[in-house]
Each structure stands twice: as C-alpha cells, then as structure tokens.
N, C-alpha and C positions, 0 to 999 in steps of 0.2 A: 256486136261482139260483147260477151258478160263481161261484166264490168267497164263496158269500155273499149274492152282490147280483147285480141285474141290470146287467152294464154298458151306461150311457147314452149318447149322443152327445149333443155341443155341443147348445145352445140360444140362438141368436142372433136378437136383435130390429137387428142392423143391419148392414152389408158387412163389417165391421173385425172379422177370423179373430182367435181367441187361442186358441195353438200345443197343439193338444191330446198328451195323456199326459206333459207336464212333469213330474217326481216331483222333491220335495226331502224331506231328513231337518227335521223342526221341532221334534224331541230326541232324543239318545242318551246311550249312557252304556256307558264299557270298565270289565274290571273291571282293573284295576292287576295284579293276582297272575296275569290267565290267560296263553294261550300258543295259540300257532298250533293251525288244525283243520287244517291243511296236511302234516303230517307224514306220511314216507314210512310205509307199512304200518299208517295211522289210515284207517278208513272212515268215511263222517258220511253220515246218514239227512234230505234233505229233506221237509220235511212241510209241506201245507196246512191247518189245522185245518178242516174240513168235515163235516159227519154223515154228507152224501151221497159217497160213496167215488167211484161217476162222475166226479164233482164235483173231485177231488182229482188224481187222473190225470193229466191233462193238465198242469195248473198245478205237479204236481209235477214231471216229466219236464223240461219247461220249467228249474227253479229247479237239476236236478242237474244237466244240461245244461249250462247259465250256470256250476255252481260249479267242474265239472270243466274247463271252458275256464280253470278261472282258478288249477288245480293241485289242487282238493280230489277227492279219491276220492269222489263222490258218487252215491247209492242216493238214486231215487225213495221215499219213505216208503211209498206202497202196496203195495211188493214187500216190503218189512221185516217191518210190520203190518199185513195186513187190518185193516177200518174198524170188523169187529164186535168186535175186540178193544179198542177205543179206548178205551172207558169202564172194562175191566177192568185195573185198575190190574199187577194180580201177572199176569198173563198178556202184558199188552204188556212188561211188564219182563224178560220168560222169551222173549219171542217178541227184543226186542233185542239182548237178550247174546246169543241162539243164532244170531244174523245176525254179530257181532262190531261191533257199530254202537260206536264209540266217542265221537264227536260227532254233533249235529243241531241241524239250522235248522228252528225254526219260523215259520208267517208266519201273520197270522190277521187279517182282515178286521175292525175295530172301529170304523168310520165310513164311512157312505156318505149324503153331504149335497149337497143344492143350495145355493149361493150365490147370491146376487142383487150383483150392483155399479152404481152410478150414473155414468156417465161425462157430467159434466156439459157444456152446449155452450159454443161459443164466439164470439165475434163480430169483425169488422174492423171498423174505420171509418175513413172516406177525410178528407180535412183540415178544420180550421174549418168547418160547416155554414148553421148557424143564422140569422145576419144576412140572407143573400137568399137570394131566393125560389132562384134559378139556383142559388145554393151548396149550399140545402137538396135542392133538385130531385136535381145532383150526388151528393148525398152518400146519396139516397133508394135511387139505383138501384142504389148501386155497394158499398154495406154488404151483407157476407155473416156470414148468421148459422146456424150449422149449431145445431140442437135438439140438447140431451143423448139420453140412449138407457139402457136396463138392458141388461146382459149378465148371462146367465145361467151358470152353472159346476158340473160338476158336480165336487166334490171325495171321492174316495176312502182314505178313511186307514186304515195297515197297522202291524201290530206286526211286527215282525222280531227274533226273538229266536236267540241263539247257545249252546248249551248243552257243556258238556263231561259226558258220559253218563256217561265213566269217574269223574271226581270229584264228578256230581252237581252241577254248579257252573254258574250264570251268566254266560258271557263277556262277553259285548256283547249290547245292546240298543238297540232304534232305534223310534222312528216316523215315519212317513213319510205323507205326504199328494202323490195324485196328481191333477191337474186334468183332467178329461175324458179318461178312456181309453177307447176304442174296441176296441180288439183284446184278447184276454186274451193271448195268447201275447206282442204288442210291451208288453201291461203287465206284466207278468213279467218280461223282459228288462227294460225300463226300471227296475223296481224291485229290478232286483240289480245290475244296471250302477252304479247310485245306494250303494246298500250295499254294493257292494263296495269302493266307496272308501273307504267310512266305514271296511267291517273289514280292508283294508291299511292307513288311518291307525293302527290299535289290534294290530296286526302279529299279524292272526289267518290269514291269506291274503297267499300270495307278490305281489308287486308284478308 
C-alpha cells in the first residue's frame, strides 16, 4: 500500500462535504540547540520509510520537490539509499556520507484510522401551539426537523522527523494527522506545506 496504507476517500451518510486532505500538527517539538537544514553547500536526504522501495519513489520526489521550493538542497532518499540497504545499519551509513547527505527528513506513516462523528439534528418550532386545534394544526405543518446523521472520516497520522546526519542530532519533530486524503501527490504537498511552517517557526528553513 503507498505509504503504508491504502488511501481512502470520504465516506458520507449525508449531502454536508467535510473539506478533504485538511492536515494539522497535533504535537511537536524543536530542539533549542539545532540550526537550519537551509545552508548554502548542506545537502539533506528525503525519505519515506517504506519496505517497498516502488512505494517510496514517488512520495519521495514529491517531499524534495516541496523542500527545494522552499530553499533546502533536497535529494529524494531512493537515489541516496537503495531500499535493500535500509535494514543494514553500516552500509546505509557508508552509502550516506558517500552521497555527502548532511541532513534528512524522515516521514513515516504510524496511523491510519476511521472516525465515526455524530452530528446531532435539529428542530424549529413556529409560536405558542397547543391551546387550539388551528394553533396546533399551524404549528404541525410548519416545524421542521432535520434527523442527526454519522459522518464518516478517514484520519491519517504522520511522523515527521528532521535529523542533522552530521551531528547525529534530532532537530524537530512533529505529528500530524490528515482527514481524508485522496491524492498521494496533494497529500504530500499538504503535508509539507503544514510542516513547513512548523519548521520556519523553529528557524530550520528560510521563510
């Protein structure tokens, strides 16, 4: 599955759209001591963590794409590392420096959930009723009551992590949760569009 998972589309029990691939961060964390992946002559490695290397391709292009529009010299991780070296710990760390990767963004798929929400109904009612028949009669015809309804949601949640290669060191980290994404390529986008604010608030990437 890309990324992971299979991306699903909305599931709606009623006319009332909710705006798919909305992403928000719902925790992070900078680290105080680090320092921009932005710097002239730094290269920084995106990666999708995936077993299936097909799989990764795409989502990564996508992510160095996004980072390079935004100042950072960024390399797809597949051109970096082949996928078969991934598990081999001293061979991707030989295969890294020989590329001169000096920072990398990892992103890795750690929840993919249905929601269920209740939107309960509602009612009018037209004036005083009860007393006569005509008032009741009135007031019979003229009350509108719309039924609650479930809306369905699929939520996608992402680790986003920001390393400095050279130090070894944690930058930033994030997770994020996306509401019904559709496209992998506008979820991708939407999910570094999102991070990237987060990592210009934490001054890891030019404004």
């Amino acid at each position: 599955m890309r990324l992971g998972l299979q991306i699903v589309g909305l599931i709606l029990l009623t006319s009332n759209l909710v705006m798919a691939g909305s992403t928000k961060f719902v925790s992070k964390w900078s680290n105080p001591a680090g320092g921009s992946i932005a710097q002239a002559g730094k290269k920084v490695a995106a990666f999708v963590l995936n077993p299936d290397e097909t799989m990764r391709q795409g989502p990564e292009e996508t992510l160095a794409t996004e980072m390079r529009q935004r100042g950072v010299d960024c390399l797809a991780g597949y051109t970096v590392l082949p996928g078969v070296l991934a598990k081999d710990i001293e061979k991707a760390k030989a295969f890294v420096k020989k590329s001169g990767i000096t920072g990398a963004i990892l992103m890795r798929v750690v929840g993919n959930e249905e929601r269920t929400s209740y939107v309960p109904g509602t009612a009018w009612y037209a004036a005083p009723y009860y007393p006569t028949f005509w008032g009741y009669w009135n007031y019979g015809w003229s009350t509108v009551y719309t039924p609650g309804y479930l809306t369905t949601d699929t939520v996608v949640s992402v680790e986003t992590l920001v390393y400095s290669v050279e130090q070894d060191t944690l930058l930033w980290a994030g997770r994020s949760e996306t509401t019904n994404p559709k496209d992998i390529r506008k979820f991708v986008k939407d999910l570094v569009d999102a991070a990237g604010k987060q990592m210009r608030k934490a001054g890891l990437v030019r404004k």
